[in-house]
N, C-alpha and C positions, 0 to 999 in steps of 0.2 A: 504494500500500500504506500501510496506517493504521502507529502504533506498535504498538498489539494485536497486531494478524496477526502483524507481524514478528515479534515479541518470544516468540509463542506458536509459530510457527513454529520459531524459534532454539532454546526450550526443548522442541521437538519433535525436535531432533538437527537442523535445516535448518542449514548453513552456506553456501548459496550465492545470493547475492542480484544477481548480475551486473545490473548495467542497470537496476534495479529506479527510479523515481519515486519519493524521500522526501520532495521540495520543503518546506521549512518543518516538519519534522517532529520531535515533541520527543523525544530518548531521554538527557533528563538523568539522570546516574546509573545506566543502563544498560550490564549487563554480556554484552558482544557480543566476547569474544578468539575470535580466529581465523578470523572473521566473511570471505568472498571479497564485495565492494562495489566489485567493479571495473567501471567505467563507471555509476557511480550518481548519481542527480541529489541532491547534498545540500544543495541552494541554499537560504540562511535558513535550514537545519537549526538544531536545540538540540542540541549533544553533549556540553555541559558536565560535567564529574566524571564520561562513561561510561571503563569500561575496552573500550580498541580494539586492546590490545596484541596484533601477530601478526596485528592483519586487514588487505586489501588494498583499495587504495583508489585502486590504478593509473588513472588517464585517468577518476577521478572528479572529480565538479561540486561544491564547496564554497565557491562565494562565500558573501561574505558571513556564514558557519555563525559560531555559538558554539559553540568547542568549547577554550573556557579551560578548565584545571586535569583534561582529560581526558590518561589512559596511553595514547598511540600508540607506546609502546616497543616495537623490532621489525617497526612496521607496514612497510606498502608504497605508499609515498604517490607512486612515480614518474609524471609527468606530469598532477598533478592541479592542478587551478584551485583555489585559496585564496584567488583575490583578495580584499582586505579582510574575510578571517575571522579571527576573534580567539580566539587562542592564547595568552593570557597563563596564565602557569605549567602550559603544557600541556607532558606530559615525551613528548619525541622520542627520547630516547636509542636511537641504535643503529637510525634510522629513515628509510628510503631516499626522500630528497625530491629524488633526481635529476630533472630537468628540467620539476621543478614549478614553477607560477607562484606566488609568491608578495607583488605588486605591492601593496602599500597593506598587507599583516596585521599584527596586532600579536601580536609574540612574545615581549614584556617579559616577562621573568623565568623562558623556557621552556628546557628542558634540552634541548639538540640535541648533547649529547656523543655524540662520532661516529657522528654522525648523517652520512651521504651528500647535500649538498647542491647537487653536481656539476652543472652548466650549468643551475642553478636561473634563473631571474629573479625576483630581491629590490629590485626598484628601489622607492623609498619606504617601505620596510616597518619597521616599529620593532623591533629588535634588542636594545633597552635593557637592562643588567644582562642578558643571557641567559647561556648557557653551551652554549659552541659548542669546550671541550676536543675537540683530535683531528677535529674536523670536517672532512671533504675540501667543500670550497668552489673545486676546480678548477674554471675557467671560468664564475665564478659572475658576473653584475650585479649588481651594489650599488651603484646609483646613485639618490644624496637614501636611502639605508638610514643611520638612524639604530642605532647601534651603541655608543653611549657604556654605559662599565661592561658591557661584555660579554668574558667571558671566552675570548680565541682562542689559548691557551696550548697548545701542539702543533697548533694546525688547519693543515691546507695549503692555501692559497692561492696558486695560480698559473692565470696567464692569466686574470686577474679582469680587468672593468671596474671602473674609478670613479675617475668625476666628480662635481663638482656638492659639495652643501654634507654633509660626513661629519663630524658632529664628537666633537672627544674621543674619541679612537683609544685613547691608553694603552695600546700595546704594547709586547709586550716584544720587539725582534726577533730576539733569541737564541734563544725556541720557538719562533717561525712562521716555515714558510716561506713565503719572497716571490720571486716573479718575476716581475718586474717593474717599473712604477715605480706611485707613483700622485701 
């Protein structure tokens, strides 16, 4: 499916795009809330600046995508591949990335306030200044996740991994919980 069809589609009332082939496809700045993209191939996709808030995106393909400075607030991101997609200042708030992969992305300076990030895998992913208030990060891997100047002021963390090189933590351990050691 081209970006036209979709788009013309979407502004035809179509909300349901299950499974559909986007591979590399550009919808910068496109306005797709409430959008069902559960199992879609969004591999090398452009999602930059679209709003995505409220669509689902469960057991979808987004390697690789640019989908910096895009609204996924509310969305439904559980079990989706991210690997190496770039999410900088892309706002997650309130956006269910349970046992999503996201291995290598860069999420410098992306809102993931409580955000569900629950049996994520985060291992090398850049965290940098983000904003991860109230986040549940139960049973999360964060191993080589760079995380410096990110805000994890009420997140819950427990039964986390990590090892390996994490630097510049600056926590505060009076908001977060921890359990366990690292």
């Amino acid at each position: 499916m081209d970006a036209k069809k979709l788009l013309d589609s979407y502004a035809a009332g179509e909300r349901e795009f299950i499974g559909v082939n986007l591979h590399q496809i550009n919808l910068s700045g496109a306005d797709l809330r409430g959008a069902n993209f559960a199992e879609a191939d969004f591999s090398g996709a452009d999602l930059s600046q679209a709003n995505l808030s409220g669509c689902s995106f469960s057991r979808a393909n987004l390697t690789d995508a640019d989908i910096s400075g895009a609204n996924l607030s509310r969305a439904n991101l559980s079990e989706v591949n991210l690997i190496g997609a770039d999410l900088i200042r892309a706002n997650l708030e309130r956006t269910n990335l349970s046992r999503a992969d996201l291995r290598g992305a860069n999420l410098l300076l992306a809102n993931l306030s409580s955000a569900n990030l629950s049996e994520a895998e985060m291992s090398g992913a850049d965290f940098s200044g983000a904003n991860l208030k109230r986040a549940n990060l139960i049973a999360t891997n964060i191993n080589e996740a760079e995380i410096s100047g990110a805000d994890l002021s009420k997140a819950i963390i427990t039964e986390y991994e990590m090892s390996g090189k994490i630097l510049h933590l600056g926590l505060s351990h009076k908001w977060v919980t921890w359990a366990g050691s690292y």
